[in-house]
N, C-alpha and C positions, 0 to 999 in steps of 0.2 A: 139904666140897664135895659138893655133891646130883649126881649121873650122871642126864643123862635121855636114854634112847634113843627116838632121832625128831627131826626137825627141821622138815618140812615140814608136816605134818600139823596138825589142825586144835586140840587140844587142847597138839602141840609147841609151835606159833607162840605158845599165850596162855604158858604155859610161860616162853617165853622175854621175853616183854614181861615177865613178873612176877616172873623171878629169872634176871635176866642173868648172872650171877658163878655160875649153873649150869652143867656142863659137858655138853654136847649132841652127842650124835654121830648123824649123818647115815648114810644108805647107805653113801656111801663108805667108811668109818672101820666100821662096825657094819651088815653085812647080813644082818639075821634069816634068810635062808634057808641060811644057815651058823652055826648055831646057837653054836656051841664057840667060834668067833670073837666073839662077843658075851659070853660066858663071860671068855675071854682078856683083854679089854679091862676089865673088871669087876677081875679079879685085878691087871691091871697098874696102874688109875689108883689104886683102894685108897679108893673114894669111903665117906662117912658114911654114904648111901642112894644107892639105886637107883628112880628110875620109869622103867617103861616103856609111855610114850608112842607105839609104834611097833607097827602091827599091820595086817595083808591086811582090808582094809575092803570089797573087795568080794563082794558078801554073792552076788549071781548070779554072778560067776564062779567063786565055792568050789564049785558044783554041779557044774563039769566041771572044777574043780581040787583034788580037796579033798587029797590028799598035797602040795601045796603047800601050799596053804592051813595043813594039820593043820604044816607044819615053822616055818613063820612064827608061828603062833598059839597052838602046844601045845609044838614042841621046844625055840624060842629062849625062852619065858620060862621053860622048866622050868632049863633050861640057867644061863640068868639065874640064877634063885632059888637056885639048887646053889652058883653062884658067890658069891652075895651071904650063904646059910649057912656057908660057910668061914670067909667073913671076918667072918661075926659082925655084918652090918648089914642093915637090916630092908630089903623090899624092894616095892615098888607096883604091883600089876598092872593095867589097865583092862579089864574084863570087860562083858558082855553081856547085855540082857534077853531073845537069842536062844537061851541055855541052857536058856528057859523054852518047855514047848510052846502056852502063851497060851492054855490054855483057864479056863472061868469070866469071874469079875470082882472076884474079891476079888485086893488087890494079893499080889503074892508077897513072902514074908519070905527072909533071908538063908540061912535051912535048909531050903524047902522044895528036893519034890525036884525033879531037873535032867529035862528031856526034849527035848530040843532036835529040831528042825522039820527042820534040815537042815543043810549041810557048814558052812557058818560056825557056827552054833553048836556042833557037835559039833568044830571044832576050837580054837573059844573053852575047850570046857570042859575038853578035853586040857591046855589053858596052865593052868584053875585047880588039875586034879591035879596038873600038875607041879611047881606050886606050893607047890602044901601037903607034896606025896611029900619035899621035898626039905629040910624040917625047921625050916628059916629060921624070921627074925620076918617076917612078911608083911602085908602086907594085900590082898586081892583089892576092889575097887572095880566095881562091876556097875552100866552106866548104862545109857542108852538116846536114845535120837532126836535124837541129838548136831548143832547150829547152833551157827553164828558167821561175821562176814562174812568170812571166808577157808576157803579149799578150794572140796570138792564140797558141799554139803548142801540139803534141802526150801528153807529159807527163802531161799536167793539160785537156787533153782529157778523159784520161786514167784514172787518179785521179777522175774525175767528173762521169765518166760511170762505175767505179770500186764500186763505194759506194752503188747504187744500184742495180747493175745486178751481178748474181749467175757466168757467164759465157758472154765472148764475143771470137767476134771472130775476131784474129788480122794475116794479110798476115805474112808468115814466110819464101817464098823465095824472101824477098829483102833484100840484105844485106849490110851492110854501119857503120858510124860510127857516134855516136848520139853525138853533138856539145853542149856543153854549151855557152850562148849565154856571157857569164860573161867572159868565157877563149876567145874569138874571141876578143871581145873589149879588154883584153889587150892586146891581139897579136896586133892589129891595132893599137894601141898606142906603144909598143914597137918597131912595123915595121916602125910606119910614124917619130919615133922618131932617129933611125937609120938612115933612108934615107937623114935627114936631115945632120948628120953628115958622110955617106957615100955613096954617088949617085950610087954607083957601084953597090950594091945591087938591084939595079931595074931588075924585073923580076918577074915572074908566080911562085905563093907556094900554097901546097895544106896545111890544116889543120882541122881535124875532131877528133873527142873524142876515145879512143882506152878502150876495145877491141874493134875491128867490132864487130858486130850482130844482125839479124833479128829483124823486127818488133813486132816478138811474143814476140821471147828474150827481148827484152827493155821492152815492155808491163808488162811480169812478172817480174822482178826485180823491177820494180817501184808498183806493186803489193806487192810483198814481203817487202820494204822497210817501203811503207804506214800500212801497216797490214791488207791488205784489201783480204777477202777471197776469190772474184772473178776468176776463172779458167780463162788462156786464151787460147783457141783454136785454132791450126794451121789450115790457110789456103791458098791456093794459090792466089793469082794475078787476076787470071783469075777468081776466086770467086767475085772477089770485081772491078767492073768494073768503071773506071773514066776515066771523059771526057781527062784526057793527059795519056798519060802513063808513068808509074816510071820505072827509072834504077833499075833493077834485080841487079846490082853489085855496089853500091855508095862504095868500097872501094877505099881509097886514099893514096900515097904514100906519107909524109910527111917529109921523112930527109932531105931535103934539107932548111926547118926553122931552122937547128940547125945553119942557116948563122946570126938567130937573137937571139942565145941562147935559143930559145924556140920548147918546146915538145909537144908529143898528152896527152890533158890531159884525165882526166879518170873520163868517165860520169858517173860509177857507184858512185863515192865519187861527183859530181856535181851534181847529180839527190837528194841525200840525202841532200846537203846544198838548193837545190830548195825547196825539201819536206819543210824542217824545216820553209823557208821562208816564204814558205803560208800556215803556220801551223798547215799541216795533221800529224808531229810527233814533238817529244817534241828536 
């Protein structure tokens, strides 16, 4: 039995459509910001693997929360992973292209080094020492610009403000790779599935949706998809001012997953099967 902590979230939900006979714990059962308790739960069900699924997503209120933030993100999966070294089962953590401080444009590989921009990544990257600190098989998974039609995320932003505005206006120097949250869960299911039969595999992988491209870019093609006549307007960064600030470069280097058979999938074909989901095209 695979343990996934999370239920509501947007990589839980594909999670659970793709291996139901997974055991899932929610808030109630598992609240990261009682870290030992998520520990506990690990040691009593005695799972194969561990993913977790479950993590403080918002990226502006880590700036006035970040010891929240840093207990949910750094202490429950260090906690996790210590649990899941005891028992000797490998463990999955979902990490962050906010480790990265996004300068340049060459993609970041799985070793470069970490410099995170602000309180969510810096408590992102507390969860991958704790990670590692704690001796286990692991794997740390590092995505970025995570969609799917359920939750919060850009593309049901975009869909929702496309329908009645003539024109918006979407930043165009940040650039990255937009994640279907459907292709991560089964990465995490084929990564925790492996570990289990090959320990050696532990190690730091990055994986995000290919091509790169701008937020404008993503904007419009999810415009053009939907049918929605909405223009989207290039602007800069510095137009659109928030309390954290984004990596200008979320590109990732990803060939080193081809150690789990698997590739960058392609958000342009995952943005259309979302559309279809929540039934803005036929």
């Amino acid at each position: 039995m695979i343990l996934v902590f999370g239920k509501t979230g947007q990589v839980a939900t594909e999670l659970q459509a793709l291996a139901p006979e997974a055991r899932f714990l929610g808030r109630d059962e598992a609240d990261l910001s009682t870290p030992e308790a998520c520990a506990a739960q690990i040691r009593a069900l005695k799972p194969e693997a561990v993913i977790n699924a479950a993590a403080w997503t918002a990226v502006d209120k880590a700036e006035a929360e970040e010891d929240a933030a840093t207990v949910v993100n750094g202490a429950a999966p260090a906690a996790m992973a210590a649990a899941c070294a005891e028992l000797g089962i490998p463990f999955v953590q979902i990490s962050t292209d906010y480790v990265f401080d996004g300068a340049g444009e060459t993609p970041f590989t799985p070793d470069a080094p970490t410099a995170p921009l602000g309180a969510y990544g810096r408590s992102k990257l507390a969860g991958e020492a704790g990670v590692r600190v704690a001796g286990g098989v692991h794997a740390i998974l590092r995505t970025s610009w995570v969609f799917s039609a359920h939750g919060n995320n850009f593309l049901k932003t975009m869909l929702r403000l496309g329908a009645t505005r003539e024109t918006l206006t979407v930043v165009a120097d940040q650039i990255g790779g937009p994640t279907p949250a459907r292709a991560i869960a089964e990465a995490c299911l084929t990564i925790a599935r492996a570990l289990i039969a090959d320990p050696t595999k532990t190690g730091t992988y990055h994986f995000s949706g290919a091509p790169d491209v701008s937020w404008a870019d993503f904007a419009r093609e999810i415009m053009a998809q939907a049918g929605l006549s909405c223009a989207i307007v290039d602007i800069p960064t510095s137009a659109y001012p928030t309390p954290a600030r984004r990596p200008a470069n979320s590109r990732m280097a990803c060939d080193t997953l081809s150690a789990f058979g698997l590739s960058r999938p392609d958000w342009r074909a995952a943005t259309r099967a979302a559309l279809m989901e929540l039934g803005a095209i036929a």
